[in-house]
C-alpha positions in Angstrom: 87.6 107.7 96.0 90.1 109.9 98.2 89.5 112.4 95.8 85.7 112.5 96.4 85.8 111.6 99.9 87.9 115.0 100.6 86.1 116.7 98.3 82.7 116.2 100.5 84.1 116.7 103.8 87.1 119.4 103.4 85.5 121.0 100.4 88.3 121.0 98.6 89.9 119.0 95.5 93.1 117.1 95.3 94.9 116.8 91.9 96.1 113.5 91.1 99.6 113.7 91.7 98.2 115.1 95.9 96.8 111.7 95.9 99.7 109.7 94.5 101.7 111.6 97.1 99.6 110.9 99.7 99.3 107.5 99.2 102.8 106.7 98.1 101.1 105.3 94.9 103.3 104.3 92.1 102.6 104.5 88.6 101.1 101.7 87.0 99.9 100.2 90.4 97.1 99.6 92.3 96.7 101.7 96.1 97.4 100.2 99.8 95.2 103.1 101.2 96.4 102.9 104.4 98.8 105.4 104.0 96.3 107.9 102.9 94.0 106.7 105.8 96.9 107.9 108.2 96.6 111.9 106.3 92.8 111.9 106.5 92.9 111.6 109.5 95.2 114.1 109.9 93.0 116.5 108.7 90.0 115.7 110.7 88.3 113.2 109.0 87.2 110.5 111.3 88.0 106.3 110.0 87.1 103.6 110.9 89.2 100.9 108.5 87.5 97.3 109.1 90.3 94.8 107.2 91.2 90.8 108.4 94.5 92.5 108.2 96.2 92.4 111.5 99.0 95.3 110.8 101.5 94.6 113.5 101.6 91.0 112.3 101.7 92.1 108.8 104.6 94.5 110.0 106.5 91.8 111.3 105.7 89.1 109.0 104.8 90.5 105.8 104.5 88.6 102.5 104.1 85.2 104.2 101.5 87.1 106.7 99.5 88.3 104.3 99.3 84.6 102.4 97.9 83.6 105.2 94.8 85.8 105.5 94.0 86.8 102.2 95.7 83.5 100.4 98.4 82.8 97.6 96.4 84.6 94.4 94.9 88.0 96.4 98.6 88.3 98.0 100.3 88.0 94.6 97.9 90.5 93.0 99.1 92.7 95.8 102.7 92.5 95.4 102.9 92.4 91.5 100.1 94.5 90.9 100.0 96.9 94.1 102.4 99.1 96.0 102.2 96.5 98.9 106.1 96.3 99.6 106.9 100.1 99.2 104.6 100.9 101.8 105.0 98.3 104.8 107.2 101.0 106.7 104.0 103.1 107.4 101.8 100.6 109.2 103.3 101.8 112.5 102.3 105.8 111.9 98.9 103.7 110.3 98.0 101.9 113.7 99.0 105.2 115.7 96.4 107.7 114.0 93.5 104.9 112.2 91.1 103.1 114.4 91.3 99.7 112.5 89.4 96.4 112.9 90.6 93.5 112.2 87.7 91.5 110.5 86.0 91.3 107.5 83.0 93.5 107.7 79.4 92.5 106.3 77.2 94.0 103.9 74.8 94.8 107.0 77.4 97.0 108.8 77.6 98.7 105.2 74.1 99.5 105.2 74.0 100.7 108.7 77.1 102.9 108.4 75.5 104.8 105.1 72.0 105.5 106.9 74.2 107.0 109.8 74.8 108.8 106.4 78.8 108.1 106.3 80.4 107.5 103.3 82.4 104.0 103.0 85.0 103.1 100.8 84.7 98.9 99.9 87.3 96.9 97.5 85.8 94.8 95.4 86.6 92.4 92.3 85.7 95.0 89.4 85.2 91.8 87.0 82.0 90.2 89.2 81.0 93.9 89.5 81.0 93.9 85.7 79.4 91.0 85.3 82.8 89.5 83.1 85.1 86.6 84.0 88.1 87.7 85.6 90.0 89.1 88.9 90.7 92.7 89.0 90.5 94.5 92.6 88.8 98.2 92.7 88.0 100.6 95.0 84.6 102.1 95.0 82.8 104.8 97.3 79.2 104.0 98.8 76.9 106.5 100.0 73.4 105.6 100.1 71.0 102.7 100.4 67.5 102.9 99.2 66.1 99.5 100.8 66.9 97.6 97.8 70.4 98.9 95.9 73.3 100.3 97.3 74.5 103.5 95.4 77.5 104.6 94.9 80.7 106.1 92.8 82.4 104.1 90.7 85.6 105.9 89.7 85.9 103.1 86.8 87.1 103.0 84.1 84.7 104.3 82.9 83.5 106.2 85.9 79.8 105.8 86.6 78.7 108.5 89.1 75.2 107.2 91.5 75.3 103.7 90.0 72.6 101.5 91.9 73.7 97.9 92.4 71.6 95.3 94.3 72.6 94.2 97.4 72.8 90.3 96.3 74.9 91.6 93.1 77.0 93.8 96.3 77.4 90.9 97.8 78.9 88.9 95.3 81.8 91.6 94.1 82.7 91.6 98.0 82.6 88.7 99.3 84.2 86.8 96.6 86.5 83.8 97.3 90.0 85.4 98.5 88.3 88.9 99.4 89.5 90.7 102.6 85.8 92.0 103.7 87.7 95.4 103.8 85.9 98.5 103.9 86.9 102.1 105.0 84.0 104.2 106.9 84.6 108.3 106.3 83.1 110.8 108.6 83.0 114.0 109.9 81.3 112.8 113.0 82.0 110.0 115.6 81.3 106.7 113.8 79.3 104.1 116.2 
């Protein structure tokens, strides 16, 4: 997603290991993109980063914070399977530079943001994407609605570039139980 997202708006690529460096990623491990929020923005991309998240508590609190908003199985699958911990000493630079609000957003406010024709970045459970049994978070880019399906880029695996998936089928791989509602809005303009 970070790679496509500066792709469309700096016109320029970013090799792998610019994005694990970025976003302090560590091998193995699922992405906190907050920290790579913090350099887009940097670079003139504007965010808006809608999360239930409040990052000065989770600063302060941590792990027994973040059991309290997400709950005890979304916060494990963070810290085992995520680079959570390593990455906590960046929410103050994070709150400086990222507008961030702390809520879960709705599928409406998705579909508003993409015919303002900004990209959004949404986590989602892969598995209920997938239709298979399972919990497995993923990140995935939207960028248009047609009135029925929202399209977007699924960097997989496999990848599936313009895949169309109904709003009700949306719904479900976002707002399963223990999701955070979080999305990230992209833009080279201001974001209402």
């Amino acid at each position: 997603v970070f790679r496509m997202v500066h792709q469309h708006f700096l016109g320029t690529d970013l090799t792998w290991e610019e994005i694990d460096r970025l976003t302090h990623a560590i091998p193995g491990k699922g992405t906190w993109t907050f920290v790579g929020l913090t350099e887009f923005v940097k670079k003139g991309i504007k965010i808006i980063h809608f999360e239930p998240i409040d990052y000065k508590r989770l600063y302060g609190e941590g792990i027994s914070y973040l059991k309290q908003v997400v709950g005890t199985d979304t916060a494990n699958y963070y810290i085992k399977k995520s680079n959570f911990i390593s990455v906590i000493p960046y929410i103050p630079e994070y709150l400086k530079f990222v507008k961030n609000e702390t809520r879960k957003a709705t599928t409406e406010e998705i579909i508003a943001f993409l015919k303002q024709e900004h990209l959004v970045g949404v986590e989602v459970n892969s598995d209920i994407l997938n239709y298979t049994p399972g919990f497995n978070l993923h990140y995935i880019l939207l960028y248009d609605f047609d009135g029925t399906h929202l399209i977007l880029h699924d960097p997989g695996l496999p990848p599936i570039k313009s895949r169309k998936i109904t709003t009700g089928d949306f719904e479900k791989c976002f707002n399963f139980p223990g999701s955070n509602g979080g999305i990230t809005v992209f833009s080279k303009k201001t974001i209402t």
